[in-house]
NULOLO-666313 format. One line per 5 residues: their letters; for each residue x, y, z of C-alpha. Coordinates in steps of 0.1 Angstrom, whole numbers. Layout:
N
a) X Y Z ~ ...
END
This chain:
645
xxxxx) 523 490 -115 ~ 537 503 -81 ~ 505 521 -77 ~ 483 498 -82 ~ 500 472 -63
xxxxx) 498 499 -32 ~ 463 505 -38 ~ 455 470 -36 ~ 473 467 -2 ~ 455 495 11
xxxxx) 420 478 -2 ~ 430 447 17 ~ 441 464 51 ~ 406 482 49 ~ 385 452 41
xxxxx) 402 430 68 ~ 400 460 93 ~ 361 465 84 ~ 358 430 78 ~ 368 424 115
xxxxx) 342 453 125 ~ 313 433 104 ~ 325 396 116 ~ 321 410 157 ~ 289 428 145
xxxxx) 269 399 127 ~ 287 368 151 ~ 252 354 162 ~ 248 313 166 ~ 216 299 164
xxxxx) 206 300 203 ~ 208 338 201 ~ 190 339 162 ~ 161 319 183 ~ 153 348 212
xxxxx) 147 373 179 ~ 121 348 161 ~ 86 360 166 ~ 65 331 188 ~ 43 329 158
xxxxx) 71 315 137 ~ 80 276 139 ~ 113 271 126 ~ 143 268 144 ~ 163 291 117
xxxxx) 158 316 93 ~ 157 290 67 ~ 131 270 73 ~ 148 246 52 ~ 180 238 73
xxxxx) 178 214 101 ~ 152 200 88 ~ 147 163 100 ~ 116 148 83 ~ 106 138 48
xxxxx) 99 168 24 ~ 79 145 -4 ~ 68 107 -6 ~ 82 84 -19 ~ 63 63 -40
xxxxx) 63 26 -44 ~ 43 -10 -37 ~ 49 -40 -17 ~ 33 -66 -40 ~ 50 -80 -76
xxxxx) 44 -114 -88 ~ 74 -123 -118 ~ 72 -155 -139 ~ 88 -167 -107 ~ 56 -178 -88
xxxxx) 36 -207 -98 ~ 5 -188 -105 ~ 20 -162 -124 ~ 42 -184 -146 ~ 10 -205 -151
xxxxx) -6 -180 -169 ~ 19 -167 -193 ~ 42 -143 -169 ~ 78 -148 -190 ~ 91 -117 -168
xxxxx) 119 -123 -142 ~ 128 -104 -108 ~ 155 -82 -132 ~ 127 -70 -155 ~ 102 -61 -129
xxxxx) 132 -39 -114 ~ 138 -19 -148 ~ 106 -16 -156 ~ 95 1 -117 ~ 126 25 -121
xxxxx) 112 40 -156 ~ 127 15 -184 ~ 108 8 -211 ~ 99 -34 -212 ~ 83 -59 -237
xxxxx) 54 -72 -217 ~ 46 -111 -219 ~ 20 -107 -249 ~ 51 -91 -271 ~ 35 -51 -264
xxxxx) 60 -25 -249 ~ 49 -6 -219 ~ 65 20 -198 ~ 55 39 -164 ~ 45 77 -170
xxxxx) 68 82 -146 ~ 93 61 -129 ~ 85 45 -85 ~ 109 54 -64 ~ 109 22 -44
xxxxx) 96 -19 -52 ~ 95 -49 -31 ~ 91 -79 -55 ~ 68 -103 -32 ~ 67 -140 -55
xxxxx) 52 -167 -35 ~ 74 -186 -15 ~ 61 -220 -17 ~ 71 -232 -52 ~ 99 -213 -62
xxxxx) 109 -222 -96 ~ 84 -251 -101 ~ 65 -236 -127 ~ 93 -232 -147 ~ 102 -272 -146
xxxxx) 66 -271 -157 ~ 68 -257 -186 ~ 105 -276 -195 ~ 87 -310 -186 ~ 117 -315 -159
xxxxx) 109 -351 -148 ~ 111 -337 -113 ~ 75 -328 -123 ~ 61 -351 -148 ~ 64 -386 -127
xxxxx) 40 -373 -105 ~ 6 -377 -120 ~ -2 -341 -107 ~ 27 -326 -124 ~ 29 -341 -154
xxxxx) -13 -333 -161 ~ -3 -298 -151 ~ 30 -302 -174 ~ 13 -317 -205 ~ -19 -289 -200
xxxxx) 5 -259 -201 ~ 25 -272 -234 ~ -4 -278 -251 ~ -11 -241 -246 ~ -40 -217 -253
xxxxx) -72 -229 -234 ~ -59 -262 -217 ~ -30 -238 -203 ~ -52 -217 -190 ~ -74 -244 -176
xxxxx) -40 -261 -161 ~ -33 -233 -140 ~ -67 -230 -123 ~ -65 -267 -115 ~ -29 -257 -103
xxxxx) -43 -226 -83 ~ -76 -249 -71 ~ -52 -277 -59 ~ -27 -257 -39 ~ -59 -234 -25
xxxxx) -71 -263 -11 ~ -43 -282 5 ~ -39 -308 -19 ~ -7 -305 -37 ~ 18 -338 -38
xxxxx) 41 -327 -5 ~ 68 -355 -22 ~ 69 -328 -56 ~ 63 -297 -35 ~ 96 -306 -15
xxxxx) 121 -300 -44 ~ 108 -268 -46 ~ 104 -259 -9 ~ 129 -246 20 ~ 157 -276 23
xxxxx) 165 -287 -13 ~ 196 -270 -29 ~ 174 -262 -59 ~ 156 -237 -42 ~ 181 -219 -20
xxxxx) 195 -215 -55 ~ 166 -194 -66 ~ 164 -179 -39 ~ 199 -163 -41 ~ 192 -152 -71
xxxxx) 163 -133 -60 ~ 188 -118 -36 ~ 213 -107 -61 ~ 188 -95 -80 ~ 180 -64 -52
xxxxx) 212 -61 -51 ~ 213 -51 -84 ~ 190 -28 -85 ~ 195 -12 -54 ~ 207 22 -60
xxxxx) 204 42 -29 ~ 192 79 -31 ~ 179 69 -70 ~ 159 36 -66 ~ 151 14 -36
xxxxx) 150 -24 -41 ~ 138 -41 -10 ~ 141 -77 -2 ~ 107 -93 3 ~ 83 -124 -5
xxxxx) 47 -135 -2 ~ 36 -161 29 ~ 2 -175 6 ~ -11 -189 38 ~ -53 -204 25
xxxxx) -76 -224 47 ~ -96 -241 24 ~ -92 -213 -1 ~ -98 -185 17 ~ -72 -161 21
xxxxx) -47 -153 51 ~ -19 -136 22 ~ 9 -118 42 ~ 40 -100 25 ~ 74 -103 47
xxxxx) 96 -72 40 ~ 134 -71 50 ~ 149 -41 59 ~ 186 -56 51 ~ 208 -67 21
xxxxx) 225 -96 14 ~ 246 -99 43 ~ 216 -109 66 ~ 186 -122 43 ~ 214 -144 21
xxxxx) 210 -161 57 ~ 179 -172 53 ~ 150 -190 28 ~ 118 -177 26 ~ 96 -189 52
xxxxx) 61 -213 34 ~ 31 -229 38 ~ 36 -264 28 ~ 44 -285 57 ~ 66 -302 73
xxxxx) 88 -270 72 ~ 59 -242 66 ~ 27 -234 83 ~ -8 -216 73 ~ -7 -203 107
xxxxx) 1 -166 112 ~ 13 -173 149 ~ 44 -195 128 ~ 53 -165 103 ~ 57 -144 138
xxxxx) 80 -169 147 ~ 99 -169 115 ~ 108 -136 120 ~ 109 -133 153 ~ 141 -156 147
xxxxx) 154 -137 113 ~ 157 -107 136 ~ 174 -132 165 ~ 200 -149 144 ~ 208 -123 122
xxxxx) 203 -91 142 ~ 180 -74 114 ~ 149 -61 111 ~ 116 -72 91 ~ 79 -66 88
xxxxx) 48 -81 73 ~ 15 -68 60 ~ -21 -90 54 ~ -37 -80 22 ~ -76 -88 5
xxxxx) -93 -98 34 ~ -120 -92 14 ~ -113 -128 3 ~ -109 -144 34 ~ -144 -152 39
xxxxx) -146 -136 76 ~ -108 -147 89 ~ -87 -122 81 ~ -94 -96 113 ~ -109 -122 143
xxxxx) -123 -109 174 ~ -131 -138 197 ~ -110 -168 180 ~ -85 -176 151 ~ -95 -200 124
xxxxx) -83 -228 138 ~ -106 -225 170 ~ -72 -207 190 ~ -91 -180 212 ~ -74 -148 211
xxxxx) -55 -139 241 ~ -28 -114 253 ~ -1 -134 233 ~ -17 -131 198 ~ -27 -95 201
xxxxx) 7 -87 214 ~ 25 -106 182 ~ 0 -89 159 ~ 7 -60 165 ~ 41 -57 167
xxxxx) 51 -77 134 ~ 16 -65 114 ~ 27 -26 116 ~ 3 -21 81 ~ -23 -37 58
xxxxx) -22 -36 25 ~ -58 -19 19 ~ -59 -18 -16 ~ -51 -35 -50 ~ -65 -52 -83
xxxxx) -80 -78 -63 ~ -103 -52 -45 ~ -109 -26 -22 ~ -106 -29 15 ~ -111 1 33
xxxxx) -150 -6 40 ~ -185 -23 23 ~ -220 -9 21 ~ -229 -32 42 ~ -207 -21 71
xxxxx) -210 15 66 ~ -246 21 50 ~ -245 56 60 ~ -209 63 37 ~ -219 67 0
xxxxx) -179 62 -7 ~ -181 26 4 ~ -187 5 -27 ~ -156 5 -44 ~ -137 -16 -61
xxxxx) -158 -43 -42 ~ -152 -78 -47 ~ -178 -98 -22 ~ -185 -132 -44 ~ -167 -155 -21
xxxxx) -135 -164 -11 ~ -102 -165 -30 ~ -106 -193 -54 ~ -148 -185 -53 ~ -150 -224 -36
xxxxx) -172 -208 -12 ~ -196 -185 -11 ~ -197 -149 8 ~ -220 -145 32 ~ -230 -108 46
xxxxx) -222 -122 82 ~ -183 -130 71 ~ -177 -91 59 ~ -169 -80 96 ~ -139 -103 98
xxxxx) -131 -92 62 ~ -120 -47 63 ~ -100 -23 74 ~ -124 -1 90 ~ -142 -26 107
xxxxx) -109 -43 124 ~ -95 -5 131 ~ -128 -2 152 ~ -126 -41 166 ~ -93 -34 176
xxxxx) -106 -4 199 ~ -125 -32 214 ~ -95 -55 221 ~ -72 -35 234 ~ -98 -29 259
xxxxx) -105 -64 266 ~ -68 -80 260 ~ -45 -46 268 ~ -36 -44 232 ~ -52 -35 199
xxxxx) -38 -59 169 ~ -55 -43 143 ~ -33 -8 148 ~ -20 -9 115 ~ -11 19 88
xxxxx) -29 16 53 ~ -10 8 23 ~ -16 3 -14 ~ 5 -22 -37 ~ -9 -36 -68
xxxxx) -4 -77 -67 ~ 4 -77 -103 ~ 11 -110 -119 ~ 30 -95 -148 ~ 62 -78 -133
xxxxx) 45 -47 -140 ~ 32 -24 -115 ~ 9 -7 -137 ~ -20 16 -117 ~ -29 45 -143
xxxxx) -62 35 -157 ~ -50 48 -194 ~ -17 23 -187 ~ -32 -15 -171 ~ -16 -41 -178
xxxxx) -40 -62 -155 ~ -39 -88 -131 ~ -20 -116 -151 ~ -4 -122 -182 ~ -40 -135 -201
xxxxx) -58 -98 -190 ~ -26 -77 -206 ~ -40 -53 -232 ~ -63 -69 -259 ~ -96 -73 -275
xxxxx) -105 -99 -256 ~ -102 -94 -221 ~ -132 -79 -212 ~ -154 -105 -226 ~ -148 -137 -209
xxxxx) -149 -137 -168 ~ -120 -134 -145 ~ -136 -160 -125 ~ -169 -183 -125 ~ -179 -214 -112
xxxxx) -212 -219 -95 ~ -210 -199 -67 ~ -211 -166 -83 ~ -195 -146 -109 ~ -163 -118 -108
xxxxx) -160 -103 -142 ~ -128 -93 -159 ~ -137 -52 -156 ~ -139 -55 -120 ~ -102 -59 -118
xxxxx) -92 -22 -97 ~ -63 -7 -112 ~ -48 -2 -80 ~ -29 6 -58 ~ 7 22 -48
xxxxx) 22 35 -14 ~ 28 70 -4 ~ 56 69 23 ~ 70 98 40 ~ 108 86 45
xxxxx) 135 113 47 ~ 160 91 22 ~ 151 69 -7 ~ 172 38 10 ~ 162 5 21
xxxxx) 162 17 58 ~ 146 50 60 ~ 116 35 40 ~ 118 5 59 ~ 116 27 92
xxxxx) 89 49 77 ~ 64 16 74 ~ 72 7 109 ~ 62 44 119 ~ 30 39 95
xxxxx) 44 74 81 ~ 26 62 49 ~ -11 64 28 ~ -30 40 3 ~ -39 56 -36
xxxxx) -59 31 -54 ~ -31 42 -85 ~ -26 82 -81 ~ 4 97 -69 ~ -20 130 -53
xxxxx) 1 139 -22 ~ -14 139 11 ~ -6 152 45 ~ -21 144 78 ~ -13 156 116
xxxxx) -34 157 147 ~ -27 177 178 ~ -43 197 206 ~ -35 235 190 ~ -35 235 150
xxxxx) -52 271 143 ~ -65 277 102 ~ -36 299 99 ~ -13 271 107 ~ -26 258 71
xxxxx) -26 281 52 ~ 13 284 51 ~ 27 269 21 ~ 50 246 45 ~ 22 233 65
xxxxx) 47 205 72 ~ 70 226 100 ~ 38 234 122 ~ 25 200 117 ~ 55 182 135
xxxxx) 59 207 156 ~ 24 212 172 ~ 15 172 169 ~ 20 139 154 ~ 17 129 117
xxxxx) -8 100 101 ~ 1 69 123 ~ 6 84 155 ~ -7 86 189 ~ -26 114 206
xxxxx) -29 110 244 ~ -38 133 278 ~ -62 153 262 ~ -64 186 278 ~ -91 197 299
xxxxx) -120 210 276 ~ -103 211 247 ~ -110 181 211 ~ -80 171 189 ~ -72 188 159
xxxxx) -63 174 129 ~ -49 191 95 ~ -51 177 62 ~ -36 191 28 ~ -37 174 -4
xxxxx) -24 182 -39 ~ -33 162 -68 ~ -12 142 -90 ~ 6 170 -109 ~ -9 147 -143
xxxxx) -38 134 -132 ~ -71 148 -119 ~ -85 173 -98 ~ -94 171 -63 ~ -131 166 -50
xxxxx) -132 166 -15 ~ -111 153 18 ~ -126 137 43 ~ -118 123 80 ~ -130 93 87
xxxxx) -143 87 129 ~ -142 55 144 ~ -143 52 185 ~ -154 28 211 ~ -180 41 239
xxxxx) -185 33 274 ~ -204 3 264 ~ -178 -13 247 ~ -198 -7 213 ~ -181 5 182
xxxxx) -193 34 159 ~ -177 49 130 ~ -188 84 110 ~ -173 98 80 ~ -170 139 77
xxxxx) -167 161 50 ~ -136 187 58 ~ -128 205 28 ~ -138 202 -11 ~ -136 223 -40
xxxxx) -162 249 -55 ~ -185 269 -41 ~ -213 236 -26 ~ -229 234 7 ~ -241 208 21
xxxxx) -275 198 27 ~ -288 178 53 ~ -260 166 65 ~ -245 158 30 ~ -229 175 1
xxxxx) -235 175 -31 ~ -214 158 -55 ~ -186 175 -73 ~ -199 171 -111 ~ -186 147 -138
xxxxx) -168 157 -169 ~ -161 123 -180 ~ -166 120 -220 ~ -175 82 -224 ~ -170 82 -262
xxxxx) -133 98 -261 ~ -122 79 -229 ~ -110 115 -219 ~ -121 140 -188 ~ -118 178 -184
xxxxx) -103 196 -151 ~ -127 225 -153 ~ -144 211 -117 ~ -125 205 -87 ~ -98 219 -69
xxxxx) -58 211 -75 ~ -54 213 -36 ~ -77 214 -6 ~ -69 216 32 ~ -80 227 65
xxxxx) -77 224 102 ~ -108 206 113 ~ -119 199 152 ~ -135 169 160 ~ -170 183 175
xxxxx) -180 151 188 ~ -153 145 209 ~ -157 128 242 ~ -121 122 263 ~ -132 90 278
xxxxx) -132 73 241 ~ -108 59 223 ~ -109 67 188 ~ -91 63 160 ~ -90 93 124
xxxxx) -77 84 91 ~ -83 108 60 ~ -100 102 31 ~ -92 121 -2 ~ -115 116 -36
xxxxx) -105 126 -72 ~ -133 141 -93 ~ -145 112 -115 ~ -122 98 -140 ~ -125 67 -168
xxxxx) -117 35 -153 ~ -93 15 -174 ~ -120 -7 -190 ~ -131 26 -210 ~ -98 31 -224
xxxxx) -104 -7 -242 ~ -135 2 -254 ~ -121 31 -273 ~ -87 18 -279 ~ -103 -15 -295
xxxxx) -137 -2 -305 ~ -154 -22 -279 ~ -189 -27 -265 ~ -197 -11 -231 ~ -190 -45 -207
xxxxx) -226 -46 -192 ~ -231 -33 -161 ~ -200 -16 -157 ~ -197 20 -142 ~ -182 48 -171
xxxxx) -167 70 -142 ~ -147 62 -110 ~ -131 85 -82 ~ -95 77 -72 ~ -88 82 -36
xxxxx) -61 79 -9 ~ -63 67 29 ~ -40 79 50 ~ -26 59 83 ~ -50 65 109
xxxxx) -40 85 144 ~ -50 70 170 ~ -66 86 202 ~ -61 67 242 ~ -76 80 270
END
């Protein structure tokens, strides 16, 4: 025992003598470690890992759930509240409104439930006949209509819908269910605890939001407010409505609203428009607003600080672009709803679309900031689904539709979503779409928060395919080719919603772009940047280019050819034998003049897939809907970066 206790002593004089040697040997710090990297390398330690201070995946989520809160919703059948939409975003498995269960194939990381503010809680006196309701003669038609259910419900609620479109509800009823009676600060609390709930940060992000339904004879001026805070500041507050005396349709009045939120309370909030492809021309003005208000230096200014995205994407169709806008972009038509306004009272006109998309008002922004000394319309792009149900459903195989009366059954593609006799929208053109990408470092209400008001985020119409995007002055092909593209990009430029300024002499922007597709859904056809700039005329232009795709094609004149389509109509199904499972490159604009500005956003397209229509007509043994498309190419916008002289 004496021996070995000796030889152990001896073992530990050595090590601590040799351990001394080793410790003086290897003691580097960090500032030494970085004169030994070679210039080529980007990191600021040997693991590229540590230190690092930006997001490392996105975090996906949407901005935009209706429960059986708001009128509309409830009206229709929508017997899900606040709680259930909560469970069923974070991967729970729910019993839908029409008795089916549904689940997500895989849980969000993130929800904002966005009911309509004006009304809380009136649907549901409603449907209990409270004689708060029924000794008005609007409410108690509306209250008899929805009791006696099945068509005259259904019938009740566009009346409902029609009415409150239009400006005509009974103020007197509407004020027990507006900001001011106790009876809805009481729902609204609820609301609150509700988030509270839920919120779990690091697991699942609730955020605190509502929807603003501002309509100007039924055409829509939709925003969504989002908090950044809990309970301790938004339990300050009501949501902020329409309905006057307390609420307003006008925009200018939301910026007010929060411009005092953040005042009294000392927090933060945001808001984002969504389907001005229903506005009928107002959404995105260039010379006046709606109500004749010409737009000067003080609107700009307040649009673009409180309007840091738009919602570009969702069932109620797309918004990036139209055919009509961009003739020369065979991506444009889709998802397009162009009948009219929201409740189809009037009729579209080609003349309103300009007023109406994304692209259009990121290039009449260009314009404004020229004329006013800043550009409104410098948003980030977004998805969210405005769901109906509580169920923020986006997989085509898995949609649950817009309402409550379009959940899963035999009958839902043969009767119109809406008709009357200024045109037609049939129920199959309901887009299963859309969710957010958003590049926040930590799954909690403020770094997601922070990562909107960066516009560090991207549109899907309902993938989860992730996308990166940086423009700078010196991204080589090399730089993307390393499988942490991320590390260069930050460190050589800005990511998707920055700024690029001071060119350098003789020398375009760069811009790199990698994509992987959603590890369960389809394969990637091509990525492509989308141009838009304003010249030294003051005229806009816009031009899309191809950057990367999959296979072996080349294009010819001027346009490649498409991908292929594997979709098997009969079986609902599709094969990933075309396609790539990730594409990126480094591409330079070559059209670059310095003395434009400009703005780049990338576009990324899936190889066809079945839309969700399909699915019913092999599910339920279904006709083909007439006219409707058997294949469909899920995409992603990213947030554009912008160029200034």
């Amino acid at each position: 025992m004496k021996k070995l206790i000796s030889l152990i002593g001896f073992s530990a004089a050595f090590l601590i003598c040799a351990g001394g040697s080793i410790a003086q040997e290897f003691d580097t710090n960090e500032k030494q470690l970085a004169d030994v990297y070679s210039g080529k390398y980007t990191g600021k330690t040997y693991s590229p890992y540590a230190s690092r201070n930006f997001a490392s995946r996105p975090l996906w989520g949407e901005t935009h759930v209706h429960t059986a809160l708001s009128m509309d919703a409830g009206g229709f059948g929508n017997r899900l509240g606040v709680r259930e939409a909560y469970r069923f975003a974070r991967g729970e498995e729910v019993t839908a409104s029409s008795g089916q269960q549904v689940r997500l194939s895989r849980p969000l990381d993130w929800l904002v439930v966005a009911d309509h503010s004006d009304g809380l809680g009136f649907i549901t006196d409603i449907l209990a006949a409270s004689p708060l309701v029924t000794k008005y003669d609007q409410g108690k038609r509306w209250s008899e209509g929805f009791r006696a259910g099945g068509q005259s419900a259904v019938e009740s609620t566009l009346d409902l819908i029609t009415t409150f479109s239009q400006g005509k509800i009974n103020p007197e009823m509407m004020a027990n269910y507006s900001p001011g009676s106790e009876h809805y600060a009481t729902i609204w609390d609820d609301v609150v605890d509700a988030a509270e709930e839920y919120n779990e940060p690091g697991r699942f992000t609730a955020l605190i939001g509502f929807e603003w339904t501002s309509l100007v004879k039924g055409s829509n001026l939709h925003r969504n407010v989002i908090f950044r805070d809990g309970r301790d500041r938004v339990g300050q507050v009501v949501p902020y409505t329409t309905q006057a005396p307390v609420g307003s349709i006008d925009p200018l009045d939301l910026y007010k609203y929060l411009e005092n939120y953040e005042a009294t309370t000392g927090g933060s909030a945001q808001t984002l428009a969504h389907n001005g492809n229903l506005s009928n021309g107002i959404m995105f003005p260039v010379d006046a607003q709606y109500t004749g208000r010409k737009l000067d230096k003080f609107y700009v200014e307040q649009r673009a600080k409180w309007e840091r995205n738009y919602e570009v994407t969702q069932i109620k169709g797309d918004g990036e672009t139209h055919s009509f806008l961009s003739p020369g972009d065979e991506f444009a038509d889709y998802g397009t709803w162009d009948v009219g306004n929201l409740d189809l009272s009037e009729a579209k006109t080609n003349d309103m679309l300009a007023g109406e998309y994304a692209r259009e008002a990121l290039k009449n922004g260009l314009a404004l900031e020229a004329k006013l000394g800043t550009n409104p319309y410098k948003f980030g792009l977004q998805g969210a689904t405005d769901t109906h149900t509580s169920l923020a459903t986006t997989q085509e195989n898995n949609f649950f539709g817009k309402h409550s009366g379009y959940e899963p059954n035999p009958e839902r593609l043969t009767h119109p979503f809406m008709k009357n006799e200024n045109g037609e929208l049939f129920s199959w053109q309901q887009v299963a779409s859309g969710l957010t990408g958003v590049w926040a470092k930590d799954n909690t209400r403020e770094a997601i928060f922070d990562a909107m008001h960066r516009k560090e985020v991207y549109a899907t119409t309902g993938s989860r395919m992730t996308v990166r995007f940086f423009g700078g002055w010196e991204y080589t092909e090399k730089d993307v080719q390393s499988r942490e593209p991320a590390f260069v990009g930050y460190a050589k430029g800005v990511p998707m919603g920055g700024d690029l300024t001071n060119a350098p002499k003789d020398i375009a922007p760069s811009f790199m772009v990698l994509a992987l597709r959603d590890p369960i859904g389809a394969n990637l056809d091509r990525v492509q940047i989308i141009k838009g700039w304003l010249d030294a005329d003051g005229k806009t232009h816009e031009k899309v280019y191809d950057v990367a795709w999959s296979g072996d094609r080349k294009p010819g004149k001027g346009k490649l050819p498409p991908v292929g389509n594997t979709v098997d109509v009969a079986t609902a199904s599709w094969t990933n034998t075309i396609g790539a499972s990730e594409l990126g490159t480094v591409w330079t604009d070559p059209d670059f003049d310095p003395k434009e500005s400009a703005f780049y956003y990338a576009r990324v397209l899936e190889i066809p897939t079945p839309p969700w229509y399909l699915y019913d007509v092999f599910r339920f043994d279904l006709e083909m809907p007439k006219g409707a498309p058997t294949s469909q190419q899920d995409r992603a916008y990213t947030s554009p970066i912008w160029y200034t002289p």
